[in-house]
C-alpha positions as CSV (number, residue, x, y, z in Angstrom):
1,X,0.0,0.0,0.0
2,X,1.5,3.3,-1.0
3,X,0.1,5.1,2.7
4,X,2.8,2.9,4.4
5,X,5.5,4.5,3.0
6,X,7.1,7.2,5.1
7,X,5.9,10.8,4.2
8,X,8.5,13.2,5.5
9,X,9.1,17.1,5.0
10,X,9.7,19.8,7.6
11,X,6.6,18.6,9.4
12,X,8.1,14.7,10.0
13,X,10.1,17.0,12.9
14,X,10.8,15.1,16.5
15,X,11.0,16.7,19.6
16,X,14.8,16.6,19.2
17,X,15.0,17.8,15.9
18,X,12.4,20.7,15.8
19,X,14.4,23.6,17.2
20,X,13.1,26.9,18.3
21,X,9.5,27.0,17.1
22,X,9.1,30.1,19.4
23,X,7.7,33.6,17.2
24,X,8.1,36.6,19.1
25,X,5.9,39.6,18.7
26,X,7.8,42.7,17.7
27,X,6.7,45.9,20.4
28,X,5.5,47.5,17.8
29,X,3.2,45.0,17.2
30,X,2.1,44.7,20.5
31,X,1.2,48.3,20.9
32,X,-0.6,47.9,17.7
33,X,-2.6,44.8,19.5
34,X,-3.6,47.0,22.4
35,X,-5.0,49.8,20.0
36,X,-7.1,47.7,18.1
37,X,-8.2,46.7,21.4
38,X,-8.5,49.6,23.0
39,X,-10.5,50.6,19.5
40,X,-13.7,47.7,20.1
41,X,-14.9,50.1,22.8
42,X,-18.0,47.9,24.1
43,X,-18.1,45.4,21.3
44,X,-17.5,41.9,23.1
45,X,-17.3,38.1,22.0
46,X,-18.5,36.5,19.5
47,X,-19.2,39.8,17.8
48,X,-15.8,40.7,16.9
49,X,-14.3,39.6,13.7
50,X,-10.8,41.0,12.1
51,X,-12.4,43.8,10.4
52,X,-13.0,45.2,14.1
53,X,-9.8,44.8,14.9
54,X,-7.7,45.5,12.5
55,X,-3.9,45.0,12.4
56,X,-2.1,46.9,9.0
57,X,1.4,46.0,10.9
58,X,0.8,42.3,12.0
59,X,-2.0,41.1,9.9
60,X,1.0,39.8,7.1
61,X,2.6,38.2,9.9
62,X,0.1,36.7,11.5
63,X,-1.2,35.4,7.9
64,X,2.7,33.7,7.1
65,X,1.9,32.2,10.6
66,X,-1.0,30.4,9.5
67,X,0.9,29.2,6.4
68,X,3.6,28.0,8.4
69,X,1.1,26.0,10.6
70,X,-0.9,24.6,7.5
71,X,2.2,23.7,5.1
72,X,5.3,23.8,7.4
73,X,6.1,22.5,10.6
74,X,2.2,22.3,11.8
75,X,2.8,24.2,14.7
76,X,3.8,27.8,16.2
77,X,4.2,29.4,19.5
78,X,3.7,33.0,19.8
79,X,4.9,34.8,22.2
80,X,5.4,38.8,23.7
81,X,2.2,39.3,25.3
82,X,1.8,40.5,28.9
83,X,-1.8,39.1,30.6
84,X,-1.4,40.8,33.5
85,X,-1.5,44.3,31.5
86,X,-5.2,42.9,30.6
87,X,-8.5,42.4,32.4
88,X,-9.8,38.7,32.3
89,X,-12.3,40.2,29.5
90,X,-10.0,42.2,27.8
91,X,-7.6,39.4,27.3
92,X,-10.1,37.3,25.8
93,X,-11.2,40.0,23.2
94,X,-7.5,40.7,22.1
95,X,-7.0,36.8,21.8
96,X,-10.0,35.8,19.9
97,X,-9.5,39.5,18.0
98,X,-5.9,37.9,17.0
99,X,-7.4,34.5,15.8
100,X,-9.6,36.2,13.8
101,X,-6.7,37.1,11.5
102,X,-5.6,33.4,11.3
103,X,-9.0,31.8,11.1
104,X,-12.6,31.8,11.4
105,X,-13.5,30.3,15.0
106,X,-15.9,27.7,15.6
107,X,-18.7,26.5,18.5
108,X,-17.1,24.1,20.7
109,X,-19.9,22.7,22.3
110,X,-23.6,22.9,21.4
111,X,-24.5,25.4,24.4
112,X,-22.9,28.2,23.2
113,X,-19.2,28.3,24.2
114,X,-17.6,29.4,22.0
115,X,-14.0,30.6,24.0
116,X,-13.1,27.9,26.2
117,X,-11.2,28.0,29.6
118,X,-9.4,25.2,30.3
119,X,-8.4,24.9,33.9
120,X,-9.6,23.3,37.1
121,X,-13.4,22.8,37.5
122,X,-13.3,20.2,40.1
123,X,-12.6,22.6,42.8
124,X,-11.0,20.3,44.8
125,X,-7.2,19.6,42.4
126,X,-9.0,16.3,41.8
127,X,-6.9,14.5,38.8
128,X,-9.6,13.0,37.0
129,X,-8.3,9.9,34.4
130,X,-11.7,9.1,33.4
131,X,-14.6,10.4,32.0
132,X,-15.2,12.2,29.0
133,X,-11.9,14.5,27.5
134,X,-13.6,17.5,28.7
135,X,-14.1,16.2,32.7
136,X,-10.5,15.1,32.3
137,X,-9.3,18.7,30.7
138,X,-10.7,20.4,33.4
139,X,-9.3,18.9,36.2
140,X,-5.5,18.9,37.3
141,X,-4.8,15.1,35.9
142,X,-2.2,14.3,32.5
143,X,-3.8,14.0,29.3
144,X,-3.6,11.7,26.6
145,X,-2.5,12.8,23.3
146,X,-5.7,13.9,21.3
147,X,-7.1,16.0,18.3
148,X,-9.8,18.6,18.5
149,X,-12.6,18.6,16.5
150,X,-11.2,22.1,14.3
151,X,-7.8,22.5,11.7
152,X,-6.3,25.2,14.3
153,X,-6.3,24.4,17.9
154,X,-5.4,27.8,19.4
155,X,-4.6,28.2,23.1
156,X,-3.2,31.2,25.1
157,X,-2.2,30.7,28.8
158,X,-3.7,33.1,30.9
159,X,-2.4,32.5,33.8
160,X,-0.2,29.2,35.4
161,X,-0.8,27.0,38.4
162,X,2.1,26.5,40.2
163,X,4.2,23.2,39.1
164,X,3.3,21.1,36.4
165,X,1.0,21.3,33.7
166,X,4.1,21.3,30.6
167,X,2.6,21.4,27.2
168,X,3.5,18.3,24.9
169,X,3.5,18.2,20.8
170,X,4.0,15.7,18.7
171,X,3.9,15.3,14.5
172,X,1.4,12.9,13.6
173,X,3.8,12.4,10.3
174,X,6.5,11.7,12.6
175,X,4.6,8.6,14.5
176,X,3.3,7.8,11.0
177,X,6.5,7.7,9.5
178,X,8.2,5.6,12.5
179,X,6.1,2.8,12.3
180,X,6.3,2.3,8.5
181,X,10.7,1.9,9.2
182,X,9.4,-0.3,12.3
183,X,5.6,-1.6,12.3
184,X,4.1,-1.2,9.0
185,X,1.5,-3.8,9.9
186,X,0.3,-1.9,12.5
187,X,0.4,1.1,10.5
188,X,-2.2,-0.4,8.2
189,X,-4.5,-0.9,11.3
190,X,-4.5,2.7,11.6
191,X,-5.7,3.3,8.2
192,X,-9.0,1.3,8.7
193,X,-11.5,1.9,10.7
194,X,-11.8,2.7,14.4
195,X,-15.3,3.7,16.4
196,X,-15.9,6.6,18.2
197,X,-18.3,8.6,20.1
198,X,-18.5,11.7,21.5
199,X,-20.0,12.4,24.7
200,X,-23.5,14.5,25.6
201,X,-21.0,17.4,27.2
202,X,-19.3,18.3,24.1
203,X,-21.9,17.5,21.3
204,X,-25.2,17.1,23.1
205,X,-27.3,14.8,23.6
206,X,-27.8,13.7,20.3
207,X,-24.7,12.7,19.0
208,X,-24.0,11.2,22.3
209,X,-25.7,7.8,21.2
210,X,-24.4,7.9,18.0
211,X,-20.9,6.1,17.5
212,X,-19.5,6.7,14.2
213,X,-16.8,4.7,12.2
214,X,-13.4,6.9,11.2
215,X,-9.6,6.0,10.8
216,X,-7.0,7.2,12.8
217,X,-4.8,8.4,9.5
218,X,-6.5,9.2,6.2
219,X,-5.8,10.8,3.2
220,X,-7.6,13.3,1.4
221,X,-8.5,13.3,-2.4
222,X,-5.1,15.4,-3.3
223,X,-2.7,12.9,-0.9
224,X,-2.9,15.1,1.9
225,X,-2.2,13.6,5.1
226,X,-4.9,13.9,8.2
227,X,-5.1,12.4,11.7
228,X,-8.0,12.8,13.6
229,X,-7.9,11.0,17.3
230,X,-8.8,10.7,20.9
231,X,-8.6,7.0,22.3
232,X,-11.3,8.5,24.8
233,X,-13.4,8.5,22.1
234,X,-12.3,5.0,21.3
235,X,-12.8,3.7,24.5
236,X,-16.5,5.3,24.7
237,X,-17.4,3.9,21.4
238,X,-17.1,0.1,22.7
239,X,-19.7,-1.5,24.2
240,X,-22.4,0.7,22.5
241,X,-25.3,-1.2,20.4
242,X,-23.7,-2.1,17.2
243,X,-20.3,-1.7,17.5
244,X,-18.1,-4.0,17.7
245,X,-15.1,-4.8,20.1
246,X,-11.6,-3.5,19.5
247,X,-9.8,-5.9,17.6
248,X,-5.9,-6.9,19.4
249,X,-4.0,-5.4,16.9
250,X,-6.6,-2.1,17.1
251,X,-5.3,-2.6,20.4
252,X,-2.5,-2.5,19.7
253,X,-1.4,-0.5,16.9
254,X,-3.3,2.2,19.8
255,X,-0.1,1.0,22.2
256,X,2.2,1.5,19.8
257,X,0.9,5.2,18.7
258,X,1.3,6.3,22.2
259,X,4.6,4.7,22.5
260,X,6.1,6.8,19.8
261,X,4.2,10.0,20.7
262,X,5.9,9.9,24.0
263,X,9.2,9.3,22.3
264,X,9.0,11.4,19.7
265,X,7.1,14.8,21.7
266,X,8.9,18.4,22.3
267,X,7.8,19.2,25.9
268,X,7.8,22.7,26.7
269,X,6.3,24.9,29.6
270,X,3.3,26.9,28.7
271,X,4.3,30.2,29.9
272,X,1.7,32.8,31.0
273,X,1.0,35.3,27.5
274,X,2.2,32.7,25.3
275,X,-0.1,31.1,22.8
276,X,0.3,28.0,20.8
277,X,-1.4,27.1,17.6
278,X,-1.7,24.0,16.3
279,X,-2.8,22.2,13.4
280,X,-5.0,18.8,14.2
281,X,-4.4,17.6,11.1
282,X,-0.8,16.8,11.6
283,X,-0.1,17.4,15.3
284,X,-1.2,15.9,18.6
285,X,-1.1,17.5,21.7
286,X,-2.0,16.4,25.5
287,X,-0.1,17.8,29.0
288,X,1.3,16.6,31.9
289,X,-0.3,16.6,35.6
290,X,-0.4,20.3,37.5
291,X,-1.2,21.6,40.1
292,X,-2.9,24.9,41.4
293,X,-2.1,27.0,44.4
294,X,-5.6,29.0,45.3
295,X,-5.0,30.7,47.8
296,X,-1.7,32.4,46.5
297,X,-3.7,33.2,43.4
298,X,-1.7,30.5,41.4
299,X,-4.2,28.7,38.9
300,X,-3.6,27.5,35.6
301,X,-6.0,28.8,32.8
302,X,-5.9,28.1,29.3
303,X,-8.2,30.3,27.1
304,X,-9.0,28.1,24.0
305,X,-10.5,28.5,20.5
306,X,-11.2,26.5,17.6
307,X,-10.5,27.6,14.0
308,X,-11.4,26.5,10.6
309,X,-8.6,27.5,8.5
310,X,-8.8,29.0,4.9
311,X,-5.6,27.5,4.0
312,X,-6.6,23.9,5.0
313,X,-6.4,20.9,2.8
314,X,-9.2,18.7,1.3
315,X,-10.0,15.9,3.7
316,X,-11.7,12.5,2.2
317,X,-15.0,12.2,1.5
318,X,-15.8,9.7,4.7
319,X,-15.1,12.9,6.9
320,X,-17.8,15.1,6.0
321,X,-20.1,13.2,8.7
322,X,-18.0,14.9,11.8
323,X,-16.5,17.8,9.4
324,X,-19.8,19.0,7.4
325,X,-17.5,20.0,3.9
326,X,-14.4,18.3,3.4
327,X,-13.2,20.6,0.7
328,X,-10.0,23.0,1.4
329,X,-10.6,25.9,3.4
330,X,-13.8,25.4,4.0
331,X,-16.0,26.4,7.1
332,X,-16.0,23.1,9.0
333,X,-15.5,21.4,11.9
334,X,-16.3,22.3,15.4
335,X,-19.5,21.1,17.5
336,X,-21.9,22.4,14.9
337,X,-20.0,21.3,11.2
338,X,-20.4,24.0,9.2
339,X,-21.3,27.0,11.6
340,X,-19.5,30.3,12.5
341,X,-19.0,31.2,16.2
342,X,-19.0,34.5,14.8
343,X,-21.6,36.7,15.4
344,X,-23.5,39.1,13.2
């Protein structure tokens, strides 16, 4: 099979091979941020989009940014913002006003968030390691390596907890191209299909009894390579009417992913101002354990939004089910396939 042939390019990187993927923003540009800001007067999420905040400066940046994520590397951390010169509202509205130049954002759940906060909803540090991916996010416990449900995963950390809680990456074309040199077998098991479902939480209650069939890696009408993955999912797919039972070398070839993504990761601390963006095509990401400090004010935040990019590729035709359109740089993706989180 052709697909079991290592892919490589820039984006095959490991975590010991991808150098500084770090892009700082110039103070020029910064002070151009905070005017565009400053400039929404009252206008407040999700009724900002990048013609209400505009950036004649960093626009062209931020736009070889989002090619850089889509047809280079897959990934980017920005970084020379200051959250503490912000209000907890203002620093969303700057964020999501930023995003807007890289993509359109999407719903990420079907109640209406549409910015998320990822950080400790437990109230009690609990490390949660089951559950559905969002009761595991927000509590204090590791994640797995996962996609989202959007081509750009954007996340800006607010704030930081205070030990812990150290962002991990890893290229999807990497693991891929690792286990055709050592497991191609395997590799073909990632190609077929593997049931899923997504939980009432994230999707509602309707798509929570409906389990869906979807390979781990795919390829899209023009070639182009797409992983989409959460063994969550996986796992809440089994035992549901219909389905059937993972197979051992489904099993396995599941092993064998997390294996190499724990080899192959960069491993960085998510420092308070920085933002990383991410595409979920080609990249996925998960974090270690953390831990908050409350009463010293020291509590990780995440503010998180999902993006459908106009660069993005074509994905195959099977796709369109959790995607809405498959076609390249399309709207699609998030909770609602095919809707804008953008308000009129």
């Amino acid at each position: 099979m052709q697909h079991l042939s290592p892919i490589g390019g820039r984006v095959a990187w490991t975590g010991k091979t991808l150098g500084d993927w770090a892009v700082a923003l110039a103070p020029a540009e910064v002070t151009e941020i905070e005017a565009a800001l400053a400039g929404l007067g009252d206008r407040d999420i999700p009724r900002i989009t990048a013609a209400h905040f505009p950036l004649p400066r960093t626009a062209p940046r931020l736009r070889a940014l989002a090619e850089e994520v889509e047809s280079g590397a897959g990934l980017v951390r920005l970084t020379g913002l200051h959250p503490t010169r912000y209000g907890a509202r203002d620093l969303k509205r700057l964020f999501w006003g930023l995003m807007c130049h890289i993509g359109t954002p999407l719903p990420q759940n079907t109640t209406g968030e549409v910015l998320g906060e990822v950080k400790d909803e437990t109230g009690t540090g609990e490390a949660r390691a089951d559950g559905s991916a969002r009761n595991r996010s927000r509590s204090t416990g590791p994640l797995r390596f996962h996609t989202d449900k959007c081509d750009l995963l954007a996340l800006l950390c607010a704030s930081n907890g205070i030990a812990g809680g150290v962002s991990r990456v890893v290229s999807t074309i990497a693991i891929h191209d690792a286990m055709a040199e050592r497991r191609p077998d395997l590799l073909a098991v990632l190609y077929e299909d593997f049931w899923r479902a997504r939980p009432a939480d994230e999707e509602g209650e309707g798509m929570a009894s409906r389990p869906f069939p979807m390979p781990v890696f795919a390829r899209g009408p023009d070639g182009a390579f797409t992983c989409q993955y959460s063994r969550t999912y996986v796992e809440m797919a089994q035992g549901q009417p219909g389905v059937p039972s993972l197979t051992p070398a489904q099993v396995e070839a599941m092993d064998m992913l997390a294996a190499l993504a724990d080899e192959l990761c960069v491993e960085a601390p998510f420092e308070a101002g920085q933002i990383q963006i991410m595409n979920q095509h080609v990249t996925l990401h998960g974090r270690t354990a953390y831990a908050d400090d409350a009463t010293a004010g020291a509590r990780r935040n995440l503010l998180r939004i999902w993006l459908a990019s106009p660069l993005s590729r074509a994905l195959p035709a099977g796709h369109a089910g959790q995607w809405g359109s498959t076609a390249a740089g399309a709207l699609r993706g998030g909770a609602m396939p095919g809707r804008s989180a953008l308000a009129a």
